[in-house]
gemmi code that builds the backbone of each chain (N, CA, C; Angstrom):
import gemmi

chains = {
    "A": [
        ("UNK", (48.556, 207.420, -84.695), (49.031, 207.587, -83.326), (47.843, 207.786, -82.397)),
        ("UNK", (47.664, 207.123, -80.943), (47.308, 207.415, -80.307), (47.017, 209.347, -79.893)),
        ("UNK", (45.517, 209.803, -80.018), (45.263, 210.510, -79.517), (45.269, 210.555, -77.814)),
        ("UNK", (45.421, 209.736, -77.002), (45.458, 209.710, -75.852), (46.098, 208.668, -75.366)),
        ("UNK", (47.361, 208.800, -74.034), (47.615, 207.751, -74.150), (47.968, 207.674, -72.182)),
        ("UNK", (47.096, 206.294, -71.549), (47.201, 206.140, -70.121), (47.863, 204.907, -70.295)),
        ("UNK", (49.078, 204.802, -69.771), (50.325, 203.543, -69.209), (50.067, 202.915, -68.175)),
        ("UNK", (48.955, 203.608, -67.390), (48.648, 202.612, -66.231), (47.514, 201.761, -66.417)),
        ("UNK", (47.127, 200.711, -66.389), (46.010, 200.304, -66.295), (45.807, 200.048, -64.930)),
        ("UNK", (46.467, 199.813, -63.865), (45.874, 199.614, -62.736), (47.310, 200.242, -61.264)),
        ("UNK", (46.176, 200.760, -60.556), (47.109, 201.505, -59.707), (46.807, 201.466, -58.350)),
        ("UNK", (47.059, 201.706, -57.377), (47.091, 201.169, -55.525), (47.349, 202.302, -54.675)),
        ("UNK", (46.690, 202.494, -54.038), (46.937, 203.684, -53.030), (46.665, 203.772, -52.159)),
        ("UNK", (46.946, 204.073, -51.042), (46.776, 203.861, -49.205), (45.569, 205.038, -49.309)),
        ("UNK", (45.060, 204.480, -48.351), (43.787, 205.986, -48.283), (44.305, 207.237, -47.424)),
        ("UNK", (43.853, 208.274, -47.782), (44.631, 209.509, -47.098), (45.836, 210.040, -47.800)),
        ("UNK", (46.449, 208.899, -48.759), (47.780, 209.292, -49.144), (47.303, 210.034, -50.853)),
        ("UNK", (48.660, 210.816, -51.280), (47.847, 211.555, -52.376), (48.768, 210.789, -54.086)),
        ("UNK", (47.799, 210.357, -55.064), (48.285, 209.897, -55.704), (48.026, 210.584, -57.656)),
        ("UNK", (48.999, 210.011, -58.389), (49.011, 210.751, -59.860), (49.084, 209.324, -61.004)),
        ("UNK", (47.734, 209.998, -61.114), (47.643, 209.181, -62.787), (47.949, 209.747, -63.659)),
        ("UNK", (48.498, 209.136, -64.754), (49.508, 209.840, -66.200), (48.220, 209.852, -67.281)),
        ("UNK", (48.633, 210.785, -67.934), (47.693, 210.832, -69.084), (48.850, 212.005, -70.230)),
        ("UNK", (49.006, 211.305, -71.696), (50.062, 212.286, -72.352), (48.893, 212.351, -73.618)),
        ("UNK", (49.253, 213.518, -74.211), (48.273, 213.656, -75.420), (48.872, 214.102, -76.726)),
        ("UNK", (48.598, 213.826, -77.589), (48.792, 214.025, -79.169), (47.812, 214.813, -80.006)),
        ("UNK", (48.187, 216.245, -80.154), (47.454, 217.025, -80.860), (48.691, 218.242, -81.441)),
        ("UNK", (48.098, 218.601, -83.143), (48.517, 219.755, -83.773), (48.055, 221.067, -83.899)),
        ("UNK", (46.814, 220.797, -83.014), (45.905, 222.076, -82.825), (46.164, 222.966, -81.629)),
        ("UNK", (46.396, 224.032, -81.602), (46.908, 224.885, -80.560), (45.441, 225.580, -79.742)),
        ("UNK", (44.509, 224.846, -79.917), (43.013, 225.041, -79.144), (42.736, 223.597, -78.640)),
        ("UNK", (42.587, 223.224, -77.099), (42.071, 222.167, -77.104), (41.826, 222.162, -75.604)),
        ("UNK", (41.050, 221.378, -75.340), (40.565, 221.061, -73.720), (41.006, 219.557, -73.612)),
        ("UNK", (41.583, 219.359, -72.037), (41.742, 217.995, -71.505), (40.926, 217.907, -70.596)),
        ("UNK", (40.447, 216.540, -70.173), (39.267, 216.370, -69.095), (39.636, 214.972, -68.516)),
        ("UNK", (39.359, 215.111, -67.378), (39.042, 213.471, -66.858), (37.787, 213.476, -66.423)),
        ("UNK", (37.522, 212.158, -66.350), (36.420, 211.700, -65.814), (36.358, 209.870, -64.454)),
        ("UNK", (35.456, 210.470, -64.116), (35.666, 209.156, -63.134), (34.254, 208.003, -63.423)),
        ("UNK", (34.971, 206.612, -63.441), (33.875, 205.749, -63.927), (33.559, 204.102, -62.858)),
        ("UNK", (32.413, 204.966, -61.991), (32.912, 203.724, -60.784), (32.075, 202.755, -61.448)),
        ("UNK", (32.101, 201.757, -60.289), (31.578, 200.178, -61.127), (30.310, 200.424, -61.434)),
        ("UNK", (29.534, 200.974, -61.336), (28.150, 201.701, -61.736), (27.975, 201.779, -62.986)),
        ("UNK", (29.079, 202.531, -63.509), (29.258, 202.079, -64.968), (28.685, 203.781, -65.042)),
        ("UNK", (28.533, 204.834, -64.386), (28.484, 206.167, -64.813), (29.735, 207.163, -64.843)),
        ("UNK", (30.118, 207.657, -66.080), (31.089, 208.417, -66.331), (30.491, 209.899, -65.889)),
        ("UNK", (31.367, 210.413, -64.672), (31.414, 211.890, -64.077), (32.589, 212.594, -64.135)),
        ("UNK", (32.136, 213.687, -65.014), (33.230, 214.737, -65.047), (34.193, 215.364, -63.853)),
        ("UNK", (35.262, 214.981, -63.906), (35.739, 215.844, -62.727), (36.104, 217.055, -62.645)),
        ("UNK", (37.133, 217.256, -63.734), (37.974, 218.465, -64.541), (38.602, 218.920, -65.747)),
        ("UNK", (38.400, 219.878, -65.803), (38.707, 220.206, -67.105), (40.075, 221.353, -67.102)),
        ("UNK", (41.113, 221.337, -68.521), (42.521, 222.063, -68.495), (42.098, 222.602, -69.876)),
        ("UNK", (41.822, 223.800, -69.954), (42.259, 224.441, -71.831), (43.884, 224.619, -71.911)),
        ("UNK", (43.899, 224.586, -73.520), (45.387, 224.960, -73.595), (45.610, 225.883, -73.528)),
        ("UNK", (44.936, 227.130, -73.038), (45.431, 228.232, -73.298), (45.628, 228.684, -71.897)),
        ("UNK", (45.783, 228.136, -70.735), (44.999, 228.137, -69.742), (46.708, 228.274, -68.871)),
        ("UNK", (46.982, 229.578, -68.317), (47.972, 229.595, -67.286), (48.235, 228.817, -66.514)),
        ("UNK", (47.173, 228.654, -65.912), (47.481, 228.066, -64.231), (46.581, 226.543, -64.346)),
        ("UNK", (47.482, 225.668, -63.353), (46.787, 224.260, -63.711), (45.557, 223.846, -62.926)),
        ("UNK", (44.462, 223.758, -63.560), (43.242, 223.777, -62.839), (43.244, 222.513, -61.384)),
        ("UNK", (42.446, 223.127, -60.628), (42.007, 222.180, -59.327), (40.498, 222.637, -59.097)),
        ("UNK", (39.978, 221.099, -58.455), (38.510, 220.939, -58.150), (38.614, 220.454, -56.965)),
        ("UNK", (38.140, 221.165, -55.926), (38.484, 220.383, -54.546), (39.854, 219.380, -54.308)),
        ("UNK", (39.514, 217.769, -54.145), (40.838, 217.175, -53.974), (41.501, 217.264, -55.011)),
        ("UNK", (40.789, 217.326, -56.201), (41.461, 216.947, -57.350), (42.333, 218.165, -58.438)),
        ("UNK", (43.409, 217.850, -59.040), (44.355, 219.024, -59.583), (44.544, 218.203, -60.848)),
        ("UNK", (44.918, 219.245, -61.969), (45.984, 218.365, -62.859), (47.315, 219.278, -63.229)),
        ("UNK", (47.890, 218.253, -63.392), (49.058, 218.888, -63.551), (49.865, 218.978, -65.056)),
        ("UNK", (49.468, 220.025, -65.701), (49.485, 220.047, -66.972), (50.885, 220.506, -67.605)),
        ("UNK", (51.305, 219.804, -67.889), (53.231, 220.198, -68.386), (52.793, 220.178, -70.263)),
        ("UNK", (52.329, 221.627, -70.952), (52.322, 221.293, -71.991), (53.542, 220.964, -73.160)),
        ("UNK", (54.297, 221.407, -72.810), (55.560, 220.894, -74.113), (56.010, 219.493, -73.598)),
        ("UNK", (55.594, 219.092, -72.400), (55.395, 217.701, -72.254), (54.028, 216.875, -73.357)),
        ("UNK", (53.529, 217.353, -73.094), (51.807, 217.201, -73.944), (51.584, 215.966, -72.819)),
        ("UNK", (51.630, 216.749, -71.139), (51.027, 215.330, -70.107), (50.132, 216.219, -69.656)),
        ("UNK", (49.011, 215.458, -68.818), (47.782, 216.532, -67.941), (47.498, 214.932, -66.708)),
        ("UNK", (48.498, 215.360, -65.959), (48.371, 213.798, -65.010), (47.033, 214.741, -64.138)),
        ("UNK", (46.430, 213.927, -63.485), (45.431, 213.890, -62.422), (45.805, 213.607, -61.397)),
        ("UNK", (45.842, 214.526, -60.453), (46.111, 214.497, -58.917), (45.386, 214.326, -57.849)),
        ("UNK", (44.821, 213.194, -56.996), (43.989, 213.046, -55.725), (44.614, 213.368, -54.601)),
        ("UNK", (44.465, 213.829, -54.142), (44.988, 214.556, -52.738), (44.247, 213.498, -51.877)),
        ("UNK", (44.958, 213.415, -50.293), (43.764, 212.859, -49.571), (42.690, 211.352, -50.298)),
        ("UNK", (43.302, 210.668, -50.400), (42.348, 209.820, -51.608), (41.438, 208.726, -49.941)),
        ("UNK", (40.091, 208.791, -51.066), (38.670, 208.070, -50.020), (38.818, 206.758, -50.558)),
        ("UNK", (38.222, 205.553, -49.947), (37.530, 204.612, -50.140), (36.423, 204.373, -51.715)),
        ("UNK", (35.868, 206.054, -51.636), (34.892, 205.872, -52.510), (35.627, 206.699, -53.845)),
        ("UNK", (37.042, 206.569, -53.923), (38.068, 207.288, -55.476), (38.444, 206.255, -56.193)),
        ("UNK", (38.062, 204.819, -55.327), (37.980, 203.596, -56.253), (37.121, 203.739, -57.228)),
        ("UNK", (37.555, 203.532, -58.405), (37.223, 203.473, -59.627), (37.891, 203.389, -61.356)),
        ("UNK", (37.449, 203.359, -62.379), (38.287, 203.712, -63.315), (38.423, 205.081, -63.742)),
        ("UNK", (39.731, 205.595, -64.150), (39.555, 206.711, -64.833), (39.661, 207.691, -65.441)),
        ("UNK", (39.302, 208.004, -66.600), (39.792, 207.949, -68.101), (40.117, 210.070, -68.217)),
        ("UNK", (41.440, 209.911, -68.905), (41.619, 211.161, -69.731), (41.105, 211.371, -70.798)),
        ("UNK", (40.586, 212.812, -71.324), (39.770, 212.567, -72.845), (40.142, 214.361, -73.355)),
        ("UNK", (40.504, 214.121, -74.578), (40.774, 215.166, -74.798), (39.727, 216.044, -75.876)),
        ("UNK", (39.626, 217.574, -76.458), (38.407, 217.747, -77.260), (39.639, 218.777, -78.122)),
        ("UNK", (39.079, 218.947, -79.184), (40.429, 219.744, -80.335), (39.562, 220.866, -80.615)),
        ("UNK", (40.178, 222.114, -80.590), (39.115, 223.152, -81.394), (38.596, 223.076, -82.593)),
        ("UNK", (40.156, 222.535, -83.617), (38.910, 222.361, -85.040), (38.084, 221.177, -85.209)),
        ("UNK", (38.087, 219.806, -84.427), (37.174, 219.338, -84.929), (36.772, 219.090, -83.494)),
        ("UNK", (35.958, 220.007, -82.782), (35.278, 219.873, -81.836), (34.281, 218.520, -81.567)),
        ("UNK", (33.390, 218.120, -82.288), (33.022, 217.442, -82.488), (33.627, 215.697, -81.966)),
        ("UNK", (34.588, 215.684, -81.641), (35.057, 214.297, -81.183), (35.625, 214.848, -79.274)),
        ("UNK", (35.743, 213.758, -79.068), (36.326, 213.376, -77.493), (37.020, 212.140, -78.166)),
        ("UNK", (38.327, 212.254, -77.836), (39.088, 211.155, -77.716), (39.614, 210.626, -75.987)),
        ("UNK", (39.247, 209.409, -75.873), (39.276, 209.189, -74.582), (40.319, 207.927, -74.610)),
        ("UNK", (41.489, 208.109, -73.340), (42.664, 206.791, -73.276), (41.813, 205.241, -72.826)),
        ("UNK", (42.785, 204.534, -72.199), (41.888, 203.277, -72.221), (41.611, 203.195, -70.661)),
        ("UNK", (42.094, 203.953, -69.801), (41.773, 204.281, -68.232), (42.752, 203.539, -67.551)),
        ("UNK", (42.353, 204.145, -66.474), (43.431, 203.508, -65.117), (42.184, 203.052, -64.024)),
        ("UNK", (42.255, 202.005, -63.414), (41.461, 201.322, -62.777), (42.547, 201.845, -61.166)),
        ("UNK", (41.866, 202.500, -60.287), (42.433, 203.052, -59.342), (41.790, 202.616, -57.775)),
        ("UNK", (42.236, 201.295, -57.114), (41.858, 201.113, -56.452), (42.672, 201.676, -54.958)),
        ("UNK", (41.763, 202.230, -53.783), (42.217, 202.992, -52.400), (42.008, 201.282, -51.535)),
        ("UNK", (43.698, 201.483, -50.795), (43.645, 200.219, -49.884), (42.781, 201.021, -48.276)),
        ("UNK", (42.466, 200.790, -47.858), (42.086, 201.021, -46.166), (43.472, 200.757, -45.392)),
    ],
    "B": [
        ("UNK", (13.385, 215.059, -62.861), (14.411, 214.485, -63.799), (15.477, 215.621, -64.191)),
        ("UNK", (16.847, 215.222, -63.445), (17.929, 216.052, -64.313), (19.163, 215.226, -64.560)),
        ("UNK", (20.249, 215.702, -65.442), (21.038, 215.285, -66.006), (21.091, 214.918, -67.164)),
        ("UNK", (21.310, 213.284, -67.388), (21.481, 212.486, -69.037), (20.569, 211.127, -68.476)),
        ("UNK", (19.549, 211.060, -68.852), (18.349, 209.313, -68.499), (18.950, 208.809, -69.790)),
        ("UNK", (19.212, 207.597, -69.575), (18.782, 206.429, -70.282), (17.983, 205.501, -69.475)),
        ("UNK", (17.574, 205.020, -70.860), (16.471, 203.373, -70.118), (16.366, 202.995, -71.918)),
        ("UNK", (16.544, 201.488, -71.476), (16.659, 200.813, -69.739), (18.292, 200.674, -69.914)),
        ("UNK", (18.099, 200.359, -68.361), (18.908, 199.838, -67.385), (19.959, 199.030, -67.999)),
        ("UNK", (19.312, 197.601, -68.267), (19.779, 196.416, -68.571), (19.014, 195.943, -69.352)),
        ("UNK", (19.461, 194.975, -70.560), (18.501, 194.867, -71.935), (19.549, 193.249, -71.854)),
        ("UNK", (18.608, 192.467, -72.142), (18.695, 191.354, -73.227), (18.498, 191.034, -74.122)),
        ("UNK", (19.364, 190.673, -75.301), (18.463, 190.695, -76.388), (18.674, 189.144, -77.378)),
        ("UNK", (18.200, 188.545, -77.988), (18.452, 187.724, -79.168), (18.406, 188.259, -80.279)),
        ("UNK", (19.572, 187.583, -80.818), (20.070, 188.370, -82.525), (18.800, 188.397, -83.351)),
        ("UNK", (17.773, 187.988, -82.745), (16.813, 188.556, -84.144), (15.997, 189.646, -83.581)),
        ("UNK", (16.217, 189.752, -82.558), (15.074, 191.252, -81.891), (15.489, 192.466, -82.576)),
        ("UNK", (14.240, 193.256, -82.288), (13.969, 194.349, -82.307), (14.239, 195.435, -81.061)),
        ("UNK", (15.172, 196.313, -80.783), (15.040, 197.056, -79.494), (15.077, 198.073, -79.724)),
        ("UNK", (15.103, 199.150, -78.405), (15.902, 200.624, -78.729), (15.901, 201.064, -77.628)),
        ("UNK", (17.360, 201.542, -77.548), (17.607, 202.453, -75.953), (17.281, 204.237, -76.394)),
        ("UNK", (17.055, 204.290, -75.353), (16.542, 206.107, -75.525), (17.243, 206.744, -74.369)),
        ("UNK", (18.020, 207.755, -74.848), (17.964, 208.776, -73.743), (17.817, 210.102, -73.840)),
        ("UNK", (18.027, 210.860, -72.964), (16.946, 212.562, -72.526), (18.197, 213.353, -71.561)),
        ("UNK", (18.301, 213.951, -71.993), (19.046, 215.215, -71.244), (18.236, 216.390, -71.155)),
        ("UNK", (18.595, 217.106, -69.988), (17.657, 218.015, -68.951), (18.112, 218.970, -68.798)),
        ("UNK", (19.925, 219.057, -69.979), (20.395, 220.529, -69.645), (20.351, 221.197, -70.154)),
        ("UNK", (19.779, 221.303, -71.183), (19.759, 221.893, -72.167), (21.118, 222.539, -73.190)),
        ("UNK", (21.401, 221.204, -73.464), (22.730, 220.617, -74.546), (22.142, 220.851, -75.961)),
        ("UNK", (23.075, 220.906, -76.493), (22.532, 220.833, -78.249), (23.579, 219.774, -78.949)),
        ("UNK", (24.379, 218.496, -77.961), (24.851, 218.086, -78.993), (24.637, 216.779, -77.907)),
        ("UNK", (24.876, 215.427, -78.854), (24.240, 214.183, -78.173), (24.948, 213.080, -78.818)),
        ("UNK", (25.432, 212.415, -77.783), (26.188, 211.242, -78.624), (26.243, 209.772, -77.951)),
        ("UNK", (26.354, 208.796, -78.581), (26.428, 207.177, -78.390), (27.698, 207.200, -78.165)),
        ("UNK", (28.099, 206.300, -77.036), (29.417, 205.742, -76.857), (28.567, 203.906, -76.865)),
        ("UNK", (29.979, 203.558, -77.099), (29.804, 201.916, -77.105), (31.236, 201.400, -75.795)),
        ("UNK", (31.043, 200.813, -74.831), (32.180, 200.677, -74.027), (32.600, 199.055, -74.171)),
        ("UNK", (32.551, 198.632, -74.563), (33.607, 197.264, -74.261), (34.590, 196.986, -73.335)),
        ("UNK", (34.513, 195.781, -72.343), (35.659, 195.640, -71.677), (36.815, 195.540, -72.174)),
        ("UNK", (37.865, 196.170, -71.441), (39.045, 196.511, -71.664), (39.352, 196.842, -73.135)),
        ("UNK", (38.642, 197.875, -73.467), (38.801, 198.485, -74.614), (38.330, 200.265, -74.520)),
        ("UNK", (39.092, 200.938, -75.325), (39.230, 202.342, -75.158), (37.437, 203.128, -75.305)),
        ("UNK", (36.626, 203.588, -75.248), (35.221, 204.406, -75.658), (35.314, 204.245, -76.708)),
        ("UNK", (34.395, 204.199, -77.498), (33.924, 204.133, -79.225), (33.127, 205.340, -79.066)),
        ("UNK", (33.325, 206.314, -79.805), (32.604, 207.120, -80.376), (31.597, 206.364, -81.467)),
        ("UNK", (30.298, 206.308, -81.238), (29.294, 205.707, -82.044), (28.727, 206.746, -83.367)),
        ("UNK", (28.345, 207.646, -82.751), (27.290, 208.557, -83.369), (27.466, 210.170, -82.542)),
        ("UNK", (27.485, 211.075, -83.461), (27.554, 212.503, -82.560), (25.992, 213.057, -83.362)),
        ("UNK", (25.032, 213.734, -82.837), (24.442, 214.710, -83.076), (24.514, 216.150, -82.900)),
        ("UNK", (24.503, 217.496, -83.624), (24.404, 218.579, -83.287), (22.934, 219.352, -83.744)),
        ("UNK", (22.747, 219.728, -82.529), (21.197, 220.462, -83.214), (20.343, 219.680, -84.029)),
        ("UNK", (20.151, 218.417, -83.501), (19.127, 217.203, -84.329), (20.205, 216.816, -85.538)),
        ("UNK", (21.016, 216.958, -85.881), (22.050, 216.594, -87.230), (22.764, 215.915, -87.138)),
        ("UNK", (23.247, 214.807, -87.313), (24.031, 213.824, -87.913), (25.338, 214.576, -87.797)),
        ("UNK", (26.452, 214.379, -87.346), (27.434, 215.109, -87.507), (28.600, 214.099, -87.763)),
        ("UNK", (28.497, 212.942, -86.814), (29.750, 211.934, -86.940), (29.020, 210.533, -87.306)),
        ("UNK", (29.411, 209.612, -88.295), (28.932, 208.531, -88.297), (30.607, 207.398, -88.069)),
        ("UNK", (30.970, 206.800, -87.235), (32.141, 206.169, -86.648), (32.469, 204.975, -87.257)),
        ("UNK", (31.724, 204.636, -88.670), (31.874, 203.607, -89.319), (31.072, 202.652, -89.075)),
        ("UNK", (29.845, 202.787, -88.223), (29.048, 202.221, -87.419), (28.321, 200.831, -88.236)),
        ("UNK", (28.103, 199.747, -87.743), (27.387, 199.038, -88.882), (25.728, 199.504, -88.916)),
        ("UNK", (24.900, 198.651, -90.264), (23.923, 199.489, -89.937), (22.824, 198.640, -89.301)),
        ("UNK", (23.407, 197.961, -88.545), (22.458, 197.020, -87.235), (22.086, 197.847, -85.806)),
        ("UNK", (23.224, 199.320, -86.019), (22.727, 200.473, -85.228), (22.412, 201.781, -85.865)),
        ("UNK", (20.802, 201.836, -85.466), (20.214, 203.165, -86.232), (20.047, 204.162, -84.964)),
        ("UNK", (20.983, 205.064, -85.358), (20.697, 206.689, -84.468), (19.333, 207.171, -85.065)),
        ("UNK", (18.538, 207.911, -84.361), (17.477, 208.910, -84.211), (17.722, 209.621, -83.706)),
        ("UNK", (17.168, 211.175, -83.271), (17.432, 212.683, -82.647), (16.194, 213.259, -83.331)),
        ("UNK", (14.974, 212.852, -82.567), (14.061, 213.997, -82.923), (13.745, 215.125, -82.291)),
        ("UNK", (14.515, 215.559, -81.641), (15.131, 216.679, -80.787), (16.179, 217.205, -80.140)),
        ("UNK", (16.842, 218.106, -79.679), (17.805, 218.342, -79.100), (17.531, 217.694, -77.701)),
        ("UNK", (16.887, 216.762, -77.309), (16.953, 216.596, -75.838), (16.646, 215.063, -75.866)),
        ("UNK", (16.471, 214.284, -76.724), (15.983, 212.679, -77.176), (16.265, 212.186, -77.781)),
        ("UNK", (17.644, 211.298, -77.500), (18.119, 210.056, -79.054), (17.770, 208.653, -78.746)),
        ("UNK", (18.001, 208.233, -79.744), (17.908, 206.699, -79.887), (18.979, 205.977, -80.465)),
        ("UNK", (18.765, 204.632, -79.995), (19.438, 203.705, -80.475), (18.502, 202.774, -80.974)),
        ("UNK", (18.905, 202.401, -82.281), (17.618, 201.293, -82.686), (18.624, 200.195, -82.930)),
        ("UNK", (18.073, 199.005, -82.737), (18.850, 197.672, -82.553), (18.109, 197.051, -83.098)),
        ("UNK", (18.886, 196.378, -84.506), (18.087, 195.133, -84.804), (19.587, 193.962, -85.514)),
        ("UNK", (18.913, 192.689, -85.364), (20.046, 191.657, -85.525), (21.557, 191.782, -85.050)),
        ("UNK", (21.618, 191.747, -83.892), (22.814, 191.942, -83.199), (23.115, 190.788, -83.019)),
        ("UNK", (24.672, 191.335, -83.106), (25.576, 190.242, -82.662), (25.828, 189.352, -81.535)),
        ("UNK", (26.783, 188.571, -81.060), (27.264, 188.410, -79.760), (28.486, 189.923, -78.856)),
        ("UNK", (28.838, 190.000, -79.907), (30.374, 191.200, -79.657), (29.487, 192.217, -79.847)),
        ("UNK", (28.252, 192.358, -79.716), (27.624, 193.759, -79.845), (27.418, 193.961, -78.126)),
        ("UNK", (27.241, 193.200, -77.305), (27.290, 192.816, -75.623), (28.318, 194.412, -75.485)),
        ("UNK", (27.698, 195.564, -74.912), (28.407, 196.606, -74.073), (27.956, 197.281, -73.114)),
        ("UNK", (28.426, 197.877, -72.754), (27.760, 199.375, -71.799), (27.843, 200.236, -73.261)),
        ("UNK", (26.710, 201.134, -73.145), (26.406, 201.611, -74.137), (25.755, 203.181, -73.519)),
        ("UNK", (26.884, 204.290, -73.612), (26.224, 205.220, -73.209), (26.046, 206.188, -73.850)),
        ("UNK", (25.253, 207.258, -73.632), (25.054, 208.651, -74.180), (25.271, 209.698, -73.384)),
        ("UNK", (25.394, 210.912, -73.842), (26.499, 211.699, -73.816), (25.549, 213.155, -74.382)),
        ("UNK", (25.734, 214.599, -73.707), (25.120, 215.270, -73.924), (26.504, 216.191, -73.767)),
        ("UNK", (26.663, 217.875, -74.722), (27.410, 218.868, -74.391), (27.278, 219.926, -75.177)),
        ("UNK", (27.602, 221.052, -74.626), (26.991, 222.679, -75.062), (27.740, 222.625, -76.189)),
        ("UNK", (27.827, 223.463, -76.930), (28.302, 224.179, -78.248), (29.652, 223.259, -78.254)),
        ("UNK", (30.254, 222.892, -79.404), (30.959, 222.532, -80.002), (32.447, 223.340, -79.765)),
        ("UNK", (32.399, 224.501, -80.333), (33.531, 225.511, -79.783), (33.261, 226.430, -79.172)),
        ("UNK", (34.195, 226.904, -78.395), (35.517, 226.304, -78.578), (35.265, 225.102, -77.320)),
        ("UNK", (36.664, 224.732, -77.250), (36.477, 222.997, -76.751), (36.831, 222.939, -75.439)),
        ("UNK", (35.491, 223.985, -74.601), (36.136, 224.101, -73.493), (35.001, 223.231, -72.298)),
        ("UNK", (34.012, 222.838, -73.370), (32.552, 221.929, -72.431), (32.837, 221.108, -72.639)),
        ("UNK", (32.456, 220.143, -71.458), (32.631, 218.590, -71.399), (31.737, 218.118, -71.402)),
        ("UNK", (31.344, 216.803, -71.654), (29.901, 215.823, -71.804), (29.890, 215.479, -70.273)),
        ("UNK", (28.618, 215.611, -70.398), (27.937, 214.694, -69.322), (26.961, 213.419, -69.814)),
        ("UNK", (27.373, 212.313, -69.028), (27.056, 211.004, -69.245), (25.676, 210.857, -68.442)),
        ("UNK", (25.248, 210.179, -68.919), (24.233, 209.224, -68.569), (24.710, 207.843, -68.175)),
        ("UNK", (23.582, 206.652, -67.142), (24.312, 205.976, -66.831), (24.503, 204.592, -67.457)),
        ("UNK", (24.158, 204.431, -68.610), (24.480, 203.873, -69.225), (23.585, 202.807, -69.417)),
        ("UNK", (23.595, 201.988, -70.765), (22.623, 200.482, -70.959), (23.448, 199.506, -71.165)),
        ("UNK", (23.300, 198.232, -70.188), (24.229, 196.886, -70.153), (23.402, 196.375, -71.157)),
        ("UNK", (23.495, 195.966, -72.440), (23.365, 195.080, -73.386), (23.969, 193.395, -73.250)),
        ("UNK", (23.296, 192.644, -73.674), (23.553, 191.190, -73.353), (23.083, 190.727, -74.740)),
        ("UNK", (23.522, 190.142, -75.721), (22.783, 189.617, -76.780), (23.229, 188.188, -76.824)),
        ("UNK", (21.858, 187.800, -76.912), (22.131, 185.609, -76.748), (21.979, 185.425, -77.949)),
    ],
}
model = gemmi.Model(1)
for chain_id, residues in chains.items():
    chain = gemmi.Chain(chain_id)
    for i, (resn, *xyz) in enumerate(residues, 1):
        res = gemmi.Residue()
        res.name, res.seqid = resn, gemmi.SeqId(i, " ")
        for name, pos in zip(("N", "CA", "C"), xyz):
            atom = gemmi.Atom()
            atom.name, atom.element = name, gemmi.Element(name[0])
            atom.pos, atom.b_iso = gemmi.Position(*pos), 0.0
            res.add_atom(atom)
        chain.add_residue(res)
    model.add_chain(chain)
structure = gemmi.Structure()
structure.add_model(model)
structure.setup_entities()
């Protein structure tokens, strides 16, 4: 089974308006971190945010939130306000406590902002 | 210099060369890893290092040789590559292993081309 799994590959959004990429995850470990990252055509992957599972409240970084429904096992990514420059791809990745050692990352959402 | 360097940039290569991408992190990480990106295909975990050690080998063929002669300097050694060996090819730096609450930071990656 998919350790990570993004349904969108490509998505559209008015600029200013606020939009949610899906990301659902598959794990038996009750320790784990979710992360996205953003990957513009540059081809550099930047961290945006990070969700532990143990973690009350659903983290936010400036525009960005996720919205973590765990007995869902989803951690969608939220842009508030979305720029010109939120065009990009970009990928959910998850890390497991016992085998720390891996990042499993989905296959991304290519997220282009219309003007 | 801060963050995750690689170089180079952009590499060409013919299947009988000899190459090697290198990169350097500045944060002082102790764990270091190869991604392989392919279009429209999910991250490959290549190679993980911890503390100069070998930790993950991803089934890798052995036309790619990891090095880590430090916590702050890996390699990629390339010899007789393919055509389907053509990726973004990045590395990847992150603190302690557990619990799984650090995320990698990327470097910006090497466009590989093999004729």
């Amino acid at each position: 089974a998919q350790k990570i799994t993004q349904t969108q590959p490509g998505m559209f959004v008015q600029e200013k308006e606020a939009v949610t990429l899906d990301c659902t995850y598959d794990t038996s470990d009750p320790s784990y971190g979710l992360f996205w990252y953003k990957q513009p055509s540059s081809g550099e992957m930047i961290f945006l945010i990070y969700q532990g599972s143990y973690d009350q409240q659903n983290a936010t970084e400036g525009r960005y939130s996720l919205n973590f429904q765990k007995a869902r096992k989803s951690a969608n990514l939220v842009i508030s306000a979305s720029q010109l420059g939120d065009s990009a791809m970009y990928f959910c990745a998850m890390r497991e406590g016992d085998s720390g050692n891996q990042f499993y990352f989905g296959t991304g959402t290519s997220l282009t902002v219309i003007p | 210099e801060t963050g995750v360097t690689q170089t180079p940039r952009h590499l060409v290569m013919g299947m009988t060369n000899k190459k090697s991408l290198k990169c350097e992190q500045h944060l002082g990480h102790n764990a270091m890893y190869w991604y392989k990106q392919s279009a429209k295909k999910p991250l490959e975990l290549m190679f993980v290092y911890n503390f100069k050690e070998q930790t993950e080998n991803n089934s890798v063929p052995s036309r790619f040789s990891p090095e880590c002669p430090n916590s702050s300097h890996l390699f990629l050694h390339l010899h007789t590559l393919q055509p389907e060996d053509s990726a973004l090819y990045l590395c990847a730096s992150s603190q302690d292993f557990r619990p799984p609450i650090y995320e990698q930071y990327f470097g910006p990656g090497t466009r590989l081309t093999v004729t």
